[in-house]
N, CA, C and O atoms as a printed pandas DataFrame, in Angstrom:
     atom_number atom_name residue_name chain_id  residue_number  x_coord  y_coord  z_coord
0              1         N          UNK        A               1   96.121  125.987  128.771
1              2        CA          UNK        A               1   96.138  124.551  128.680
2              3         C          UNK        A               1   96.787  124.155  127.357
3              4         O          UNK        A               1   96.519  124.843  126.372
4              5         N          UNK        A               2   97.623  123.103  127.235
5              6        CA          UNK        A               2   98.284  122.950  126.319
6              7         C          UNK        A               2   98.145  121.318  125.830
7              8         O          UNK        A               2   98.610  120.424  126.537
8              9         N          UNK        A               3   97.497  121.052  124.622
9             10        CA          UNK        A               3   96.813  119.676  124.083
10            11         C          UNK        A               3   97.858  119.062  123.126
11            12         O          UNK        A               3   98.222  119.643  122.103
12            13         N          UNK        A               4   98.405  117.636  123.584
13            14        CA          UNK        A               4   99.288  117.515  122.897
14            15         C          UNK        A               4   98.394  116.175  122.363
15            16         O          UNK        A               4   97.374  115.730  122.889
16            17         N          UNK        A               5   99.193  115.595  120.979
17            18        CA          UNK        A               5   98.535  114.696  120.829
18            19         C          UNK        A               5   99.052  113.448  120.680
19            20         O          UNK        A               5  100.155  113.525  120.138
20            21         N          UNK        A               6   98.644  112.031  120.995
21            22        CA          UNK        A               6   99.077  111.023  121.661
22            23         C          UNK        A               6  100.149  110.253  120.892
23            24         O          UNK        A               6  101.353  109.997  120.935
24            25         N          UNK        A               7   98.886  109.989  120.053
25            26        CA          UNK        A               7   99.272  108.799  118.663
26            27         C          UNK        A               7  100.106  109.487  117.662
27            28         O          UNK        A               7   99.993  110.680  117.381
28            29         N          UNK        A               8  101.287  108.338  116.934
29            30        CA          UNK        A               8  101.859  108.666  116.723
30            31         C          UNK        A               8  101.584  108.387  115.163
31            32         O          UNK        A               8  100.867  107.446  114.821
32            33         N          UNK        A               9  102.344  109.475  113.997
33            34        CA          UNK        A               9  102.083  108.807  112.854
34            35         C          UNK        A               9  103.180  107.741  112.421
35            36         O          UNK        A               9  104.320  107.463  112.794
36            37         N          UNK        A              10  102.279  107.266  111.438
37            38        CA          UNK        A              10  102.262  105.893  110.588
38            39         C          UNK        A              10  103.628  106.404  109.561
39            40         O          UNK        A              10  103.423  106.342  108.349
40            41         N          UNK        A              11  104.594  106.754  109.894
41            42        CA          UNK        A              11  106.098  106.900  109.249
42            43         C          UNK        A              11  106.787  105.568  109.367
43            44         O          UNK        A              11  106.598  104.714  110.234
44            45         N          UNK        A              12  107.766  105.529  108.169
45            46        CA          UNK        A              12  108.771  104.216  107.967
46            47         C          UNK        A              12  109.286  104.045  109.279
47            48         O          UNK        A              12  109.164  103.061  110.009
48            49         N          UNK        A              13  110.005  105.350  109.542
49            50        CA          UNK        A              13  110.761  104.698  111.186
50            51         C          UNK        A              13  109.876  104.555  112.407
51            52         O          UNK        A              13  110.504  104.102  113.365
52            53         N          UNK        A              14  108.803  104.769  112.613
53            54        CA          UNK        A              14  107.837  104.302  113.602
54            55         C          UNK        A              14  107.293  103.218  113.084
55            56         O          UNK        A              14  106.877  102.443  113.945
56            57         N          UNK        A              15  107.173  102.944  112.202
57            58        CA          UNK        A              15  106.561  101.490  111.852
58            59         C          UNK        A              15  107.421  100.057  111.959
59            60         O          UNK        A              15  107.178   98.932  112.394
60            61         N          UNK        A              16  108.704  100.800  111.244
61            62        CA          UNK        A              16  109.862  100.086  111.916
62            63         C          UNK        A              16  110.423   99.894  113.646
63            64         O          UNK        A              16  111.086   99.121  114.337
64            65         N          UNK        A              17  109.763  100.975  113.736
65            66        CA          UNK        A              17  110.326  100.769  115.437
66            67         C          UNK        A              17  109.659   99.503  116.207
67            68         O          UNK        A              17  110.301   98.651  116.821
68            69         N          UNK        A              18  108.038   99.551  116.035
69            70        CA          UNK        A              18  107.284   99.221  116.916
70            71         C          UNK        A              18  107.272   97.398  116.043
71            72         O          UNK        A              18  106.968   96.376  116.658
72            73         N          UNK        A              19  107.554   97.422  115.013
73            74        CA          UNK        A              19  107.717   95.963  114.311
74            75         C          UNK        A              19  109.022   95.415  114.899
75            76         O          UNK        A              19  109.081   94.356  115.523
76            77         N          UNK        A              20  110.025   96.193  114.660
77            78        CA          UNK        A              20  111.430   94.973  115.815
78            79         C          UNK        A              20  110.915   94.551  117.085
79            80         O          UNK        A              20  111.104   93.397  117.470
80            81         N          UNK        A              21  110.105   95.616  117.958
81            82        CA          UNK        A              21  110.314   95.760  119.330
82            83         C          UNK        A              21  108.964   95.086  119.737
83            84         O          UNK        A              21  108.656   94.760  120.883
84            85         N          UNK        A              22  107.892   94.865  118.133
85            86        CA          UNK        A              22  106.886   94.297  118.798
86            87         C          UNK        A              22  106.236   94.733  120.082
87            88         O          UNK        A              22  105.716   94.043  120.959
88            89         N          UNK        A              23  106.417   96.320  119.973
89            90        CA          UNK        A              23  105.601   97.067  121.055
90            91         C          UNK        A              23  104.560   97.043  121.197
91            92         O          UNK        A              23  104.281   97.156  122.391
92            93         N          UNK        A              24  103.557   96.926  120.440
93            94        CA          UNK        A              24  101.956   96.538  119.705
94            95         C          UNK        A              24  101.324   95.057  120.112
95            96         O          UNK        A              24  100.205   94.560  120.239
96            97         N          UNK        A              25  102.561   94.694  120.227
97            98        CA          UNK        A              25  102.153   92.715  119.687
98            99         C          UNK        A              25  100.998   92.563  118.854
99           100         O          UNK        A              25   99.851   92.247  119.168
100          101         N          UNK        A              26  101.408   92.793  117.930
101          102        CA          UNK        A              26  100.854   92.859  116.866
102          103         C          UNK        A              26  101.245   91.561  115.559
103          104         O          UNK        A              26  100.591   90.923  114.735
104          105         N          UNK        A              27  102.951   91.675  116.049
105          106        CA          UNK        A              27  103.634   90.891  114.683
106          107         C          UNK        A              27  102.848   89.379  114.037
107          108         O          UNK        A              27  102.871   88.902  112.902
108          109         N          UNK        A              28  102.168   88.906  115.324
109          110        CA          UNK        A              28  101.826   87.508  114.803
110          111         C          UNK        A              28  100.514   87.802  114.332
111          112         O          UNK        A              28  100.043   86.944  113.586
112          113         N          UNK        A              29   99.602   89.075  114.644
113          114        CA          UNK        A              29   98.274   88.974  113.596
114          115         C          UNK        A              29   99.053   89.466  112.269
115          116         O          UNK        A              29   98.444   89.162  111.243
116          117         N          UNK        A              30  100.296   90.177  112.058
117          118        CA          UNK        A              30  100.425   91.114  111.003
118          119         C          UNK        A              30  100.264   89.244  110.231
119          120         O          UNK        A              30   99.295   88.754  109.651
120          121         N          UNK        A              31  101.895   88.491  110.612
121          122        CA          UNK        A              31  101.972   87.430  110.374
122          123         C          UNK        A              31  100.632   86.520  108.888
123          124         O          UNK        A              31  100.606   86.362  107.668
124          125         N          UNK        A              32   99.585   86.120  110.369
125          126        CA          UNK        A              32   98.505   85.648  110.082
126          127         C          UNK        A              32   97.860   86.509  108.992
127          128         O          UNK        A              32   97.729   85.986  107.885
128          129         N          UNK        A              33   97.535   87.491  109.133
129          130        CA          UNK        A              33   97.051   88.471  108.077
130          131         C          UNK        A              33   97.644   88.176  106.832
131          132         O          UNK        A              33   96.857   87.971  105.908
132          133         N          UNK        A              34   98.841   88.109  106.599
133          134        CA          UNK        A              34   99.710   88.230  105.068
134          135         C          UNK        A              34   99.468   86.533  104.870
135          136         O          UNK        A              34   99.098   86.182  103.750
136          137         N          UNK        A              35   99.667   85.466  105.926
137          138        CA          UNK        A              35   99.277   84.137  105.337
138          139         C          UNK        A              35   97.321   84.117  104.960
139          140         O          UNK        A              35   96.861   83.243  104.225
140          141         N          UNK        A              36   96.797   84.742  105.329
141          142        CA          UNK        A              36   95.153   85.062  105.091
142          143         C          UNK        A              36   94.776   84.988  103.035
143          144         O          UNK        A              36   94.196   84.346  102.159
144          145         N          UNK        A              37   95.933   86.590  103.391
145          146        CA          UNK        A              37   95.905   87.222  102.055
146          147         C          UNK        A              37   96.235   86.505  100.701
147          148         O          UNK        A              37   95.733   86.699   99.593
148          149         N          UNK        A              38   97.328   85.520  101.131
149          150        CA          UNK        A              38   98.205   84.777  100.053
150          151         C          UNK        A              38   97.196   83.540  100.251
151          152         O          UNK        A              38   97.663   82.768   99.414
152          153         N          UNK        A              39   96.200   82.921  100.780
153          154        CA          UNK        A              39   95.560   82.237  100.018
154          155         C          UNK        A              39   93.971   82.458   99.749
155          156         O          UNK        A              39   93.245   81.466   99.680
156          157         N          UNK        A              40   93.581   83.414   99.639
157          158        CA          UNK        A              40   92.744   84.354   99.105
158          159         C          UNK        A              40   92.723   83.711   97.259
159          160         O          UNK        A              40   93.670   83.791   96.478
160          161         N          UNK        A              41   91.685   83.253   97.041
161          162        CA          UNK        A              41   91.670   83.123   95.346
162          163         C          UNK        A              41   91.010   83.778   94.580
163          164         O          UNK        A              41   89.868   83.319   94.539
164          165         N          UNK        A              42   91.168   84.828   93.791
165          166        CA          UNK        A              42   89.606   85.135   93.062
166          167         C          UNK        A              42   90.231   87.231   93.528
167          168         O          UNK        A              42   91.291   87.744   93.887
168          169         N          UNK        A              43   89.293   87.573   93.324
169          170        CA          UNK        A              43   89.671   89.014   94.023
170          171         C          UNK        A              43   88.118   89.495   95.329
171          172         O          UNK        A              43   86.929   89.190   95.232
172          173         N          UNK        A              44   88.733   90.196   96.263
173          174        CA          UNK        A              44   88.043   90.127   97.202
174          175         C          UNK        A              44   88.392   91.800   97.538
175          176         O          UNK        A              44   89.269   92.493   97.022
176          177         N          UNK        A              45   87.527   92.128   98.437
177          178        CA          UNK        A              45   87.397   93.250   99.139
178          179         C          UNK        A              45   87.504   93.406  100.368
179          180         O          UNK        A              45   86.500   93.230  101.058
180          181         N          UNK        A              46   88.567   93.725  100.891
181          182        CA          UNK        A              46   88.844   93.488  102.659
182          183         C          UNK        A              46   88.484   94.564  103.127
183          184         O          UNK        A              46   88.592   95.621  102.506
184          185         N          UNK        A              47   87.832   94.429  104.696
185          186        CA          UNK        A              47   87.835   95.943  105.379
186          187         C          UNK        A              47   88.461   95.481  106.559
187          188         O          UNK        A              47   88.327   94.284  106.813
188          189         N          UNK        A              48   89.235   96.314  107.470
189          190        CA          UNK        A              48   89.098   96.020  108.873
190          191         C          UNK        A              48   88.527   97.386  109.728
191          192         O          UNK        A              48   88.901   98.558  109.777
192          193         N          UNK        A              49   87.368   96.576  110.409
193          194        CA          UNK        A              49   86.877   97.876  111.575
194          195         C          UNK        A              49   87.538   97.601  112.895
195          196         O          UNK        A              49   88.194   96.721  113.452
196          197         N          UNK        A              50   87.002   98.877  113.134
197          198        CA          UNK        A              50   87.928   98.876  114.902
198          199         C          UNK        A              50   87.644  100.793  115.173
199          200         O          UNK        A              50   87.341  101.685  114.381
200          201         N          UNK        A              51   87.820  100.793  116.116
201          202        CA          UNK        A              51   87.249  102.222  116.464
202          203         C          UNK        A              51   88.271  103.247  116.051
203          204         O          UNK        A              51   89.276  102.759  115.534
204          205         N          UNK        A              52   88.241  104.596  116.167
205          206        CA          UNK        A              52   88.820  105.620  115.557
206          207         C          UNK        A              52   90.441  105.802  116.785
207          208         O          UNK        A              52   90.403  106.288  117.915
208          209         N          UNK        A              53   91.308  105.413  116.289
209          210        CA          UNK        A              53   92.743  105.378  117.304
210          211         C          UNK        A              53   93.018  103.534  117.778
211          212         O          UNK        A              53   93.706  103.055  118.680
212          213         N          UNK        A              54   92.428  103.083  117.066
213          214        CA          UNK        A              54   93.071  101.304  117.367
214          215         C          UNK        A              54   93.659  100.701  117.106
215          216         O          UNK        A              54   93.976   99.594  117.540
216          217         N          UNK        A              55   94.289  101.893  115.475
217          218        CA          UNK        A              55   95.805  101.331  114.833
218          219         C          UNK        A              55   95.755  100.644  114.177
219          220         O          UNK        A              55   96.637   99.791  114.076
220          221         N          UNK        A              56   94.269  100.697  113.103
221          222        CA          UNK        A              56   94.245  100.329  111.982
222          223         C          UNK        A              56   95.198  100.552  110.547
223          224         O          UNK        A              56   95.684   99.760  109.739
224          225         N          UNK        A              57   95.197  101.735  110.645
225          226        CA          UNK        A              57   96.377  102.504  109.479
226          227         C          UNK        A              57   97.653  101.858  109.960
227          228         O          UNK        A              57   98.196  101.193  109.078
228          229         N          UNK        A              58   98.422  101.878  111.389
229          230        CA          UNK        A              58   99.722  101.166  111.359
230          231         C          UNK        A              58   99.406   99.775  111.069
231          232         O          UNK        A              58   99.812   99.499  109.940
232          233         N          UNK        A              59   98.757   98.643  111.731
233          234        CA          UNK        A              59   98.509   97.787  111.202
234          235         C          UNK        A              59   98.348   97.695  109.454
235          236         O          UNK        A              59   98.753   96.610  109.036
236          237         N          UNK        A              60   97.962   98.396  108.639
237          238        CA          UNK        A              60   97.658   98.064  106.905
238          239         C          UNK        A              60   99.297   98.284  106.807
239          240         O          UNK        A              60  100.083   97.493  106.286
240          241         N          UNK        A              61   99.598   99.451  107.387
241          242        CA          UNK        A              61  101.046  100.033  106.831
242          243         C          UNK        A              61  102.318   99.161  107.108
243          244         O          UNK        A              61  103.296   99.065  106.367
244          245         N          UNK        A              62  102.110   98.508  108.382
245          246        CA          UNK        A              62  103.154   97.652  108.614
246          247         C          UNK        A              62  103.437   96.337  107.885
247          248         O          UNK        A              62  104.511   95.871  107.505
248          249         N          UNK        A              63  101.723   95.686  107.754
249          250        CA          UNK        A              63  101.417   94.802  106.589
250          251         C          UNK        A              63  102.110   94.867  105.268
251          252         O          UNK        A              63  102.563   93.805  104.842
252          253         N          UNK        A              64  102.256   95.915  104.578
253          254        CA          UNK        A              64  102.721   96.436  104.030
254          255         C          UNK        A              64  104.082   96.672  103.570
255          256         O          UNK        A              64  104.536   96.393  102.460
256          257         N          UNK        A              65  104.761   97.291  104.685
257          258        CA          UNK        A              65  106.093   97.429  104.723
258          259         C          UNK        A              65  106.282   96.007  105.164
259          260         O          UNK        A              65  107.462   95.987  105.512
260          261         N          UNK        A              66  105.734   94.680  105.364
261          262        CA          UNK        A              66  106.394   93.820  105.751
262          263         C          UNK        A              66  106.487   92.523  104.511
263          264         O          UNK        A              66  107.111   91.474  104.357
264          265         N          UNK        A              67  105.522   93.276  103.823
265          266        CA          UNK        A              67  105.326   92.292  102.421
266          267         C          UNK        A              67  106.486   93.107  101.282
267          268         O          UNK        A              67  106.256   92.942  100.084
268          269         N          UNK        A              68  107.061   93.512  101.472
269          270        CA          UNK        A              68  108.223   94.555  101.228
270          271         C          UNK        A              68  107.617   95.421   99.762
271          272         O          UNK        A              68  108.187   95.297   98.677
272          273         N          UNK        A              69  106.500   96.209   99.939
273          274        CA          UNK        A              69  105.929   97.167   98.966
274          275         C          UNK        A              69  106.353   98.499   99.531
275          276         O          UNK        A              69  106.039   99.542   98.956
């Protein structure tokens, strides 16, 4: 039996891929998220939960690469 595994990692060009193509539909929480952040005053501590494979890490990372860090 041969176990392959699904998910893909959180690399520049997969993060880039799935952000043009909006494969996720994701772009408008990433969106909302970065307008969240920018009026945030004071310093704060964010978490996001969600279960183990829900694409938390691409979500921070794309956030990320989209705030151009």
């Amino acid at each position: 039996m041969v176990i392959r595994r699904l998910n893909k990692e959180p690399t520049d060009e997969e993060l880039i891929k799935h952000m043009e193509k909006d494969s996720l539909h994701r772009n408008d929480d990433i969106n909302d998220f970065m307008r969240f952040l920018f009026e945030i005053e004071g310093n704060y501590s964010i978490f996001i939960d969600g279960k183990w494979g829900s694409g938390k890490t691409f979500f921070v990372k794309q956030t990320i690469m989209a705030l151009g860090r």
